[in-house]
C-alpha positions in Angstrom: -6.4 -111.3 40.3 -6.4 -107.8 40.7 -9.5 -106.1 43.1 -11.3 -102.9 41.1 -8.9 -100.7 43.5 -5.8 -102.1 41.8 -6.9 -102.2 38.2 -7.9 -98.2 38.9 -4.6 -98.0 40.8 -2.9 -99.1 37.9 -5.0 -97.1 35.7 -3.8 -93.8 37.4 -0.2 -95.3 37.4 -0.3 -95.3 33.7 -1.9 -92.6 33.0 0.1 -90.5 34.8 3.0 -91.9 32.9 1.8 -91.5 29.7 1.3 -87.9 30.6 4.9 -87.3 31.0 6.2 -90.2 28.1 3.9 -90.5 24.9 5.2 -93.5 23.8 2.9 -94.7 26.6 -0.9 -95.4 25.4 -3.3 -94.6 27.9 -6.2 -95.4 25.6 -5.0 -98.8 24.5 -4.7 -99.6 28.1 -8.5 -98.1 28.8 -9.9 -100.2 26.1 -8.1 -103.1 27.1 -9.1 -102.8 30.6 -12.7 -102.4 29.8 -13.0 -105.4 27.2 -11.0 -107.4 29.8 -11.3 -106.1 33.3 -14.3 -106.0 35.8 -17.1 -104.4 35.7 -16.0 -100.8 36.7 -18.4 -97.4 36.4 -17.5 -96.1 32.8 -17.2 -92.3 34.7 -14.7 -93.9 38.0 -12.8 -94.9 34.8 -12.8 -91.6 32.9 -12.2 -89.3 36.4 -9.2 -92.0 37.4 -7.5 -91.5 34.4 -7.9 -87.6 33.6 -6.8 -87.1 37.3 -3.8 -88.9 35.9 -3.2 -87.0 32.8 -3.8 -83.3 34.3 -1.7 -84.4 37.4 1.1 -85.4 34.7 0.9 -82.5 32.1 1.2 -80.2 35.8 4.9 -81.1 35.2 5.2 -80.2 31.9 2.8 -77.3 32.6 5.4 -75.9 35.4 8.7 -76.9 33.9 7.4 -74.5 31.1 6.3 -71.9 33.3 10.3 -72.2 34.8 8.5 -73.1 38.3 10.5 -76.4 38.2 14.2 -76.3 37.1 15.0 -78.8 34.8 18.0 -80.8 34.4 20.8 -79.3 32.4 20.5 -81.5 29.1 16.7 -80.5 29.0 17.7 -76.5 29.1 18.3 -74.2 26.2 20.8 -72.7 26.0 20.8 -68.7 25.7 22.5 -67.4 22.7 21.2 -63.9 23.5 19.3 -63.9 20.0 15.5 -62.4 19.8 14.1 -65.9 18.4 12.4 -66.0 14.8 9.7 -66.4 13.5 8.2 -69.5 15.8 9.4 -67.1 18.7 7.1 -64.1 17.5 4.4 -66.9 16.9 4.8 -67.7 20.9 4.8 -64.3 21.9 1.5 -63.3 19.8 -0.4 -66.7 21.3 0.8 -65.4 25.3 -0.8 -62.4 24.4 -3.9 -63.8 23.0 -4.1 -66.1 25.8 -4.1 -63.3 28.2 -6.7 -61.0 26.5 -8.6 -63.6 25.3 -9.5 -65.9 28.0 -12.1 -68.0 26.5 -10.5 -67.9 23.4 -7.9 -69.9 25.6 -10.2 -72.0 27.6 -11.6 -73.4 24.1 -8.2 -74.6 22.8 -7.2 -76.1 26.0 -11.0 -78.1 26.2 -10.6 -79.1 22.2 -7.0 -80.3 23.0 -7.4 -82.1 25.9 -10.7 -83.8 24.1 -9.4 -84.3 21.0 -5.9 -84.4 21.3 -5.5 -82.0 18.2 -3.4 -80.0 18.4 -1.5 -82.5 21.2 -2.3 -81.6 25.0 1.4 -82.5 25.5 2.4 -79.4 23.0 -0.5 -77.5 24.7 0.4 -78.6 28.7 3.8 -76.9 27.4 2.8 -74.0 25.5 -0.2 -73.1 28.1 2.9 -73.4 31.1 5.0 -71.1 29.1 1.9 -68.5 28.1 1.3 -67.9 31.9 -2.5 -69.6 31.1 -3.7 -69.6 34.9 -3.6 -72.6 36.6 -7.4 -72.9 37.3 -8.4 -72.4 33.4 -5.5 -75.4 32.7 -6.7 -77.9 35.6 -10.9 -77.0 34.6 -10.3 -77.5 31.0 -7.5 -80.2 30.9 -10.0 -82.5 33.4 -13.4 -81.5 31.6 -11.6 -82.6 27.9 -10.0 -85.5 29.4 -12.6 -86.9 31.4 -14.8 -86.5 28.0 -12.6 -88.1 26.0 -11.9 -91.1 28.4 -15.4 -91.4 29.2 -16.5 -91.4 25.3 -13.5 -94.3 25.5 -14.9 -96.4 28.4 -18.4 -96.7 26.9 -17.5 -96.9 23.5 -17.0 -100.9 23.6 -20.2 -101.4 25.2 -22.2 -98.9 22.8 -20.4 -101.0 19.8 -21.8 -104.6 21.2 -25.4 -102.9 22.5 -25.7 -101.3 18.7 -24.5 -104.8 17.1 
């Protein structure tokens, strides 16, 4: 039987993979855990697993920003074209991130909450915009630790309300 420091061990384990592959469900594994594991403090939950996920989406936040070289297969290659029209669409959103900073820090904190559009797309897309590091790691944890902690509490606010 696992001890509350393994299941959140685990926890952190897969959250951090599900960061990096999506096919991975942290939430099914949250709800699963809750309905099934020991008692463990809704918020220890929601902070173990959005430590996870921001410290996951780093990678995909630096490989974007070209601070971490990726393997060969995962590089484009340069044909020396300007890009179309999804190319001029990146280059307006780097420039609204950068002169509109809380324009930026409210996508990142509805992302990472609600997952619309996807905080993998955004980790990438934010890494790639130069978004400073500080306004990622704030507003990924704040919308991630919401979301998880809505997650944790949810199956107990369901049998309290029934």
């Amino acid at each position: 039987m696992l001890t509350v420091i393994g299941l959140l061990s685990t926890a952190f384990g897969v959250s951090v993979a599900s960061a990096l592959l999506p096919l991975i469900s942290v939430e099914l594994f949250a709800i699963g855990l809750v309905l099934n594991g020991p008692e463990i403090p809704w918020w220890l939950l929601a902070v173990v697993i959005a430590t996870g996920q921001i410290g996951g989406k780093l990678l995909h936040f630096y490989a974007a920003r070209g601070a971490i070289r990726l393997p060969k297969f995962f590089r484009r290659k340069n044909t020396g074209e300007k890009g179309g029209r999804w190319r001029e669409w990146l280059e307006r959103f780097r420039v609204n991130c950068q002169q509109r900073p809380v324009w930026t820090g409210a996508v990142l904190l509805v992302s990472a909450t609600a997952s619309l559009p996807p905080f993998a797309a955004v980790a990438v897309i934010a890494g790639w915009a130069k978004v400073p590091l500080s306004t990622f790691v704030i507003t990924g944890f704040i919308g991630r630790f919401v979301r998880f902690g809505a997650l944790a509490i949810a199956p107990g606010v369901i049998v309290a309300w029934l």
